[in-house]
C-alpha positions in Angstrom: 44.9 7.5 67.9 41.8 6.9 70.3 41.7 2.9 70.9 37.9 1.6 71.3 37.3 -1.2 73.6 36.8 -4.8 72.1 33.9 -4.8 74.8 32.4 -1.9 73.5 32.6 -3.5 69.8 31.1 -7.0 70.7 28.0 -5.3 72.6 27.0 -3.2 69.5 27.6 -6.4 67.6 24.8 -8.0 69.4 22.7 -5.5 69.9 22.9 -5.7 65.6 22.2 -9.1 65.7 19.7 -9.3 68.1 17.2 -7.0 66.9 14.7 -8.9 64.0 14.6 -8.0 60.6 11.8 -5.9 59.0 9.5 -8.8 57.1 8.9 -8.0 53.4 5.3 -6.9 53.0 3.4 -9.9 51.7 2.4 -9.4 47.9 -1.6 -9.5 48.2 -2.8 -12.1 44.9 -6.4 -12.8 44.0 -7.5 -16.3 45.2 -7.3 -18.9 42.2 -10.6 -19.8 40.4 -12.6 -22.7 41.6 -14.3 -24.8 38.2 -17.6 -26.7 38.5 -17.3 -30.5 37.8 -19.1 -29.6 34.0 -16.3 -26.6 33.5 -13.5 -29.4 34.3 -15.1 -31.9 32.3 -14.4 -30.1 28.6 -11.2 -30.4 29.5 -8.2 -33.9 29.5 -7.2 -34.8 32.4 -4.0 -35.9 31.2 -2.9 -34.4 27.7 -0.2 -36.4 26.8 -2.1 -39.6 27.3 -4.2 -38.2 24.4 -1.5 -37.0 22.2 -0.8 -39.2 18.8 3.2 -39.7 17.5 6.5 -38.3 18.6 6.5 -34.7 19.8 7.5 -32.4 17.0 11.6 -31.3 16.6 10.7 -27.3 16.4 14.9 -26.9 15.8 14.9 -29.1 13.0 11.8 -27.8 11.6 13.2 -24.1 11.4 16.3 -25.3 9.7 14.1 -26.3 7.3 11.7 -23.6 6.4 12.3 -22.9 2.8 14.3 -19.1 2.5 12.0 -16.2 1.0 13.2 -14.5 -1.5 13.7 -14.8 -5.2 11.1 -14.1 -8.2 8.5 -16.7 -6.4 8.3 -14.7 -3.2 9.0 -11.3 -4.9 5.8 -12.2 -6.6 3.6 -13.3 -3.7 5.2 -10.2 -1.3 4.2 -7.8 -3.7 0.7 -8.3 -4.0 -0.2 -7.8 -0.7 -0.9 -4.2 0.1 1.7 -3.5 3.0 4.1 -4.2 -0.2 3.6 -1.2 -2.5 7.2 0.4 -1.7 8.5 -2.2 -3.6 6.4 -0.8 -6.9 5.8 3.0 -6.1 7.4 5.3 -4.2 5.2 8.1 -2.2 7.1 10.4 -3.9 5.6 9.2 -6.8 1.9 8.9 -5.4 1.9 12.5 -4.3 3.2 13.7 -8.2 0.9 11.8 -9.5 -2.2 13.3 -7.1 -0.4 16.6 -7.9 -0.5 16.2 -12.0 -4.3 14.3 -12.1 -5.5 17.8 -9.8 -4.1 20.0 -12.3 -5.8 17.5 -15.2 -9.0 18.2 -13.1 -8.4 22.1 -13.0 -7.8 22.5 -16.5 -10.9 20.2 -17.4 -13.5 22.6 -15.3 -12.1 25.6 -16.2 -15.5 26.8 -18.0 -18.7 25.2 -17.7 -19.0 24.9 -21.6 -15.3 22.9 -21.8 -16.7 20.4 -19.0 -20.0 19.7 -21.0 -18.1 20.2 -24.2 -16.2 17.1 -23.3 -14.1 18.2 -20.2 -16.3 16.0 -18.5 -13.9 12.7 -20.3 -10.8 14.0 -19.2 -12.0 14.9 -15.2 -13.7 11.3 -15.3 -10.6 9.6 -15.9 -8.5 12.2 -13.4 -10.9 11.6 -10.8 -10.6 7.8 -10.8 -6.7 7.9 -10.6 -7.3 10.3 -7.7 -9.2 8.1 -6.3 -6.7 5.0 -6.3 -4.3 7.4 -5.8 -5.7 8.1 -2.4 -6.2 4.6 -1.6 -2.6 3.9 -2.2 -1.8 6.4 0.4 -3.7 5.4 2.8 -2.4 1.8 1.8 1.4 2.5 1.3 3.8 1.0 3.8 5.2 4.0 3.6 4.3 7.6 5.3 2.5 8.8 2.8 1.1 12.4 2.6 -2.0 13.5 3.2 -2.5 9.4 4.7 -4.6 10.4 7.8 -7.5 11.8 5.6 -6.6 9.4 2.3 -9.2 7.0 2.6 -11.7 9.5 2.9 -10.6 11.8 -0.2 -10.4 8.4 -2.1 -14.1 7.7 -1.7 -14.5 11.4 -2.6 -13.0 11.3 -5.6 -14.4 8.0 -6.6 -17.8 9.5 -6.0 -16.8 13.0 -9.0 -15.5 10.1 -11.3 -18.8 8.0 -11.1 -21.2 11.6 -12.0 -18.5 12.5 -14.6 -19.8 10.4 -17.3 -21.9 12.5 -18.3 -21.5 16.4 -18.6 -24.4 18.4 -16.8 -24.8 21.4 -15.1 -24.7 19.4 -11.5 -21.5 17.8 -12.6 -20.0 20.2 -13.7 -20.3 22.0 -10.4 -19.4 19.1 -8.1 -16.0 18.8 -10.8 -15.6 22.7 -9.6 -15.8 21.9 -6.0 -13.7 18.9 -6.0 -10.7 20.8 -8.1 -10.9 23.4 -5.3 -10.7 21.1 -2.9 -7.8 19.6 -4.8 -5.7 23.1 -4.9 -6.3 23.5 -1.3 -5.4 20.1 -0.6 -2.0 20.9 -2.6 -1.4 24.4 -1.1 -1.3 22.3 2.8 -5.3 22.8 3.4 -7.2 19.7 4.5 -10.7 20.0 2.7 -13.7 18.6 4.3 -13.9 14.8 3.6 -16.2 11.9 5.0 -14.8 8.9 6.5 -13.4 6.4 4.3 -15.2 3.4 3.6 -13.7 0.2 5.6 -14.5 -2.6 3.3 -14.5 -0.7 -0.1 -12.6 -2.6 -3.0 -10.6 -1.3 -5.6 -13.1 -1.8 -8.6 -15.2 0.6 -6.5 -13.5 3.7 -6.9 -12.7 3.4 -10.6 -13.7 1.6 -13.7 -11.2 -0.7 -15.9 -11.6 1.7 -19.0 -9.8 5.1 -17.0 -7.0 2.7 -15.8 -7.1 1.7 -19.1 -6.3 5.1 -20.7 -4.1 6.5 -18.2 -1.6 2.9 -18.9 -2.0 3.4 -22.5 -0.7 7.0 -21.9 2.0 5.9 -19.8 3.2 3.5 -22.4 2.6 4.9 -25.6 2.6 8.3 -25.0 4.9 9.2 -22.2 7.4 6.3 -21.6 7.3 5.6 -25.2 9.1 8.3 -26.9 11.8 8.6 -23.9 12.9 4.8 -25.0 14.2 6.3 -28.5 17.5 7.0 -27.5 19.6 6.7 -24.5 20.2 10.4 -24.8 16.5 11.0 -24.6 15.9 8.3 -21.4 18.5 9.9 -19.8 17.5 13.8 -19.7 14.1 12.3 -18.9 14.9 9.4 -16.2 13.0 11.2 -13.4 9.7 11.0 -15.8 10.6 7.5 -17.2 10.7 6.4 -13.2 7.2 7.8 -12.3 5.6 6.4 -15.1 6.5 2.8 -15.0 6.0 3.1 -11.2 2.4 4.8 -12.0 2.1 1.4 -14.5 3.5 -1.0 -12.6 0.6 0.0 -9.7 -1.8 0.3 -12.3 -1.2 -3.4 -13.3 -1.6 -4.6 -10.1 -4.5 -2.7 -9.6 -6.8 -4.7 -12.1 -5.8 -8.1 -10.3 -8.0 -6.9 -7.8 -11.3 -7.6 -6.5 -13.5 -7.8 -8.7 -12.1 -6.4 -11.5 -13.6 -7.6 -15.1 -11.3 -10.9 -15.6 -9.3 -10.6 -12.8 -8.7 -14.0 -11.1 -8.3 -15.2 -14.6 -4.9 -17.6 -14.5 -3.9 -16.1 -17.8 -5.2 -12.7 -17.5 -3.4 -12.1 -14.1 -0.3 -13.3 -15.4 -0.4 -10.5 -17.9 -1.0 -8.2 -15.7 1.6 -9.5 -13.8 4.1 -9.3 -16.4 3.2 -5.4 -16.7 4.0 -4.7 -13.6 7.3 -6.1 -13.2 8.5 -4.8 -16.7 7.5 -1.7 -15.7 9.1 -1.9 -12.0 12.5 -2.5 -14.2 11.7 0.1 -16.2 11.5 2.3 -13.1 15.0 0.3 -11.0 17.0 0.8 -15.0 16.0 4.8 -15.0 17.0 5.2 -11.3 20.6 3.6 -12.4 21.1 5.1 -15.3 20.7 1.5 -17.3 18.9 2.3 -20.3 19.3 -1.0 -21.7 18.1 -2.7 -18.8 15.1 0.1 -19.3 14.7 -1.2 -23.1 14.9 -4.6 -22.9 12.3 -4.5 -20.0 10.3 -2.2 -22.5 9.9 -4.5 -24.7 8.6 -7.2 -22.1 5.9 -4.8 -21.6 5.0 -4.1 -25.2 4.5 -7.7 -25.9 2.3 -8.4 -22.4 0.3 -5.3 -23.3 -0.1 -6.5 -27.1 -0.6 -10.5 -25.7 -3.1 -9.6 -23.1 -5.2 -6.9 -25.9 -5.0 -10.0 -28.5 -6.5 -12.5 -26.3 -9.3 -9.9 -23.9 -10.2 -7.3 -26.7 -9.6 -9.2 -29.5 
């Protein structure tokens, strides 16, 4: 093996450390701000000389924040907006958009069944399309048809509003709106203006359509399914959507400026609907139709408590 000479060694050694190091290029930073002597002056020189009482213990006060969770906080959580998942599914908005556009169809079928009294029946579609929409656009959820939902919901809102009375003119803006409707369904997007930013709920439908359509979903629909288990059970996919399409409903007409709404006792009816019917909807997903029935009957008597003290 070739032996190099220790000489040899120590000179490149040298050489190594002899020769300088590159310097770092020096970071360039903007020059810090000067202040005039009436900018400094809104300002204390000395904070803590200011400062009143012991500084706070931000340990001890996290340990004590009070939990979330239970009815108190279910309560609060679900009426904000960003909530709705916990009282409608999208699956359940888009069946429910799907079954009010085929209400709307069969309503302007022929100009004389519109103004024969069609005209009703696409009034009171049109306004749950149009919080249907808004509930999309809303839902915490991906919703379908979200991107253009707040735009279809003034839309719709609009049909509902000239559908209380059955004329020639609204009979053919019903037309074009159920066409949009069935394109909408078949995976068109139909021409729709931008949605309105600050709109509120009692904008885009009246009290007496929700009205009819929770009446329908409690008498009509949800009603006869509660006869028998046997019944609630072949029918537990409907039973779900309607108590979710009520419990929304009822939350709905807390809302702004809804006639009576922000009424202690009236919201607490409302109230009352909507989380009967959310067990109505968690019983029919698990099968419970004694859960469903006792919950049933909490909504009957909030329904007939509310009707007894508002409508008299």
């Amino acid at each position: 093996m070739k032996t190099i000479p220790v000489l040899t060694v120590t000179a490149w050694l040298t050489c190594q450390l002899a020769t300088p190091a590159v310097a770092e290029p020096q970071t360039r930073r903007a020059k810090p701000p000067t202040f005039s002597a009436s900018q400094r002056a809104i300002f204390f020189s000395d904070v803590q000389s200011v400062l009143v009482g012991p500084r706070p213990d931000f340990g001890q006060l996290a340990a004590s924040r009070p939990q979330t969770g239970g009815p108190a906080a279910d309560q609060e959580s679900s009426e904000a907006s960003e909530e709705w998942s916990r009282l409608v599914s999208t699956d359940a908005v888009e069946t429910e958009i799907k079954r009010q556009a085929q209400r709307v169809a069969q309503a302007t079928a022929t100009a004389t069944a519109f103004k024969g009294g069609g005209y009703r029946d696409a009034r009171d579609a049109f306004s749950m399309l149009a919080l249907a929409f808004r509930l999309a656009a809303e839902h915490n959820d991906d919703a379908r048809w979200r991107d253009i939902a707040p735009g279809l919901s003034s839309l719709f809102a609009r049909a509902a509003a000239n559908c209380k009375v059955g004329t020639d003119g609204s009979y053919r803006e019903a037309a074009a709106r159920s066409q949009d409707l069935a394109d909408l369904v078949r995976g068109g997007r139909p021409d729709a203006p931008a949605g309105e930013p600050d709109q509120l709920w009692s904008d885009l439908a009246d009290r007496s359509p929700i009205m009819r359509r929770i009446e329908d979903a409690q008498q009509k629909r949800l009603g006869p399914l509660m006869g028998s288990s046997a019944s609630f059970s072949r029918s537990a996919e409907d039973a779900a959507h309607e108590a979710q399409v009520l419990a929304f409903l009822s939350e709905v007409l807390t809302r702004e400026e809804f006639i009576d709404a922000g009424d202690e006792e009236y919201d607490g009816y409302a109230r009352a609907m909507r989380d009967a019917a959310a067990d109505i909807s968690r019983a029919a997903d698990q099968g419970d139709y004694q859960s469903a029935r006792d919950a049933y009957g909490r909504l009957n008597k909030a329904c007939s408590d509310c009707h007894d003290l508002y409508r008299g």
